[in-house]
C-alpha positions as CSV (number, residue, x, y, z in Angstrom):
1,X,-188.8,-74.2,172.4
2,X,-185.8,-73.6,170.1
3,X,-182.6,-76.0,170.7
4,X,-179.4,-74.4,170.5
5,X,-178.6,-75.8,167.0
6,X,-181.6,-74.4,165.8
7,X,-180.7,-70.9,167.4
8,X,-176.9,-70.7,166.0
9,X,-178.0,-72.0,162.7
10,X,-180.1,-68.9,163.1
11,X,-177.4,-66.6,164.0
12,X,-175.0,-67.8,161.3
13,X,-177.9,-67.6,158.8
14,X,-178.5,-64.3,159.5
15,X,-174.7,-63.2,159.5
16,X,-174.2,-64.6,156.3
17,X,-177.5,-63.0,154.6
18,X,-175.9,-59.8,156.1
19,X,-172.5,-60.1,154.9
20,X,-173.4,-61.8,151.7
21,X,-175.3,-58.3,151.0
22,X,-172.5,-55.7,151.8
23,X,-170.3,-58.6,149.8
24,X,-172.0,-57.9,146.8
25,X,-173.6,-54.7,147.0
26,X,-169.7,-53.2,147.3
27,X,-168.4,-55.5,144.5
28,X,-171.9,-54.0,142.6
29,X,-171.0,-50.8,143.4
30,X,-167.7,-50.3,142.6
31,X,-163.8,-51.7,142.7
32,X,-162.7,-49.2,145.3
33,X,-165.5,-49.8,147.5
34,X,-164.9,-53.5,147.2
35,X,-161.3,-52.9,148.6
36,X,-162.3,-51.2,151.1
37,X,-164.8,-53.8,152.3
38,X,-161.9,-56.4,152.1
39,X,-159.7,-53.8,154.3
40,X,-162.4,-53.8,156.8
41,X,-162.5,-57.5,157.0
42,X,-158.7,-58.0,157.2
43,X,-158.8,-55.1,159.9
44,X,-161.1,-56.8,162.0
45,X,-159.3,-60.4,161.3
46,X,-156.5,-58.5,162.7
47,X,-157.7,-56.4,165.9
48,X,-159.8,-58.8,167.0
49,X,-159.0,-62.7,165.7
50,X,-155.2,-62.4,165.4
51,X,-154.5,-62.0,168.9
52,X,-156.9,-65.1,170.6
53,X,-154.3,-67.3,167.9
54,X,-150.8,-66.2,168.5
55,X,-150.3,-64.1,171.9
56,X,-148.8,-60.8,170.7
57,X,-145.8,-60.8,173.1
58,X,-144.6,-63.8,171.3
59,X,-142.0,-63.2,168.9
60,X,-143.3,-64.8,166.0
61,X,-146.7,-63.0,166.0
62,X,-145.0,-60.7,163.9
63,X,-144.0,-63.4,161.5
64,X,-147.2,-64.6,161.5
65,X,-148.9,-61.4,160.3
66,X,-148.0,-62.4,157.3
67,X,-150.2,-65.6,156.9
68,X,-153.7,-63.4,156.7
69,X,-152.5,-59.9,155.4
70,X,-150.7,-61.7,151.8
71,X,-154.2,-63.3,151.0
72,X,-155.9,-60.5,151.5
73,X,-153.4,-58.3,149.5
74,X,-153.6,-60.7,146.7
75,X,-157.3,-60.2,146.4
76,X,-157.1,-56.5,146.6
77,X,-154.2,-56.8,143.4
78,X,-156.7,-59.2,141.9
79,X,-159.6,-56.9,142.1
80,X,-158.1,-53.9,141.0
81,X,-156.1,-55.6,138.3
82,X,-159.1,-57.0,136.7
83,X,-162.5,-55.6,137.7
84,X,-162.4,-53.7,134.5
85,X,-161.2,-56.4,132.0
86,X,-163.4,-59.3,133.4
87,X,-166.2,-58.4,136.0
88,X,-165.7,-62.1,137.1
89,X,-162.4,-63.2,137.5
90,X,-162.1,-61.3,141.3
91,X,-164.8,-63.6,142.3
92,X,-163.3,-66.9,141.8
93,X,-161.7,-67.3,144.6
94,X,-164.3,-66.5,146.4
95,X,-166.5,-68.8,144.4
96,X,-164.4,-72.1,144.6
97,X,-163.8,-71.2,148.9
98,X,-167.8,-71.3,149.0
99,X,-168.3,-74.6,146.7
100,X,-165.6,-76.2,148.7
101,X,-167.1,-75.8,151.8
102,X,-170.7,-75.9,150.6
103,X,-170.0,-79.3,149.4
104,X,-167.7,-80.5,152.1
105,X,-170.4,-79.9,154.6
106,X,-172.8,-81.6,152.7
107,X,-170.6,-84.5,152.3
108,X,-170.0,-84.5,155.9
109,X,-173.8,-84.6,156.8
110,X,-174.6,-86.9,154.1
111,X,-171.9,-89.6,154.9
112,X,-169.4,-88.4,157.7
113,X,-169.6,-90.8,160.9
114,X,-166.6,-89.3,162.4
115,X,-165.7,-85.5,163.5
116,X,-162.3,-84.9,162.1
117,X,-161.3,-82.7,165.0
């Protein structure tokens, strides 16, 4: 019998094999298509997360659009500014958001005692 940690471990594992594959294979393929995958990802941050955080009768959701769209614009500028000069430099963002959390959760396993939240 699988437990249920076992079982979303699975799911997320899966997910991120999946995504980690159309992550690359568009940043492979091109800069174009690699803004549009980033487009898809803020569009579905926005139809679907966005509104389970801020309630969009509330004034301030409007305001608060602005918190995921200028990250996700900056990567865009980043991508197409400097895909062709250094094949890299888009991905360090990306890099340094996975080593930080790769690490943090290992730290956490390792030696955490406490749930921060």
């Amino acid at each position: 019998m699988i437990s249920a940690n076992t079982s979303e471990f699975s799911k997320r594992l899966g997910t991120g094999i999946i995504l980690l594959i159309c992550f690359g294979g568009a940043y492979l393929h091109s800069a174009a298509l690699f803004v549009t995958f980033l487009v898809a990802v803020l569009s579905l941050v926005l139809f679907f997360e966005w509104p389970k955080l801020v309630p969009p009768t509330h004034f301030a959701s409007t305001l608060t659009l602005f918190y995921p769209i200028m990250p996700f614009m900056l990567l865009v500028w980043l991508t197409l500014t400097y895909y062709t000069i250094d094949f890299y430099v888009p991905l360090y963002p990306f890099f340094v958001a996975w080593t930080a959390d790769t690490c943090g959760y290992a730290v956490g396993k390792l030696y955490g005692a406490h749930k921060i939240c």
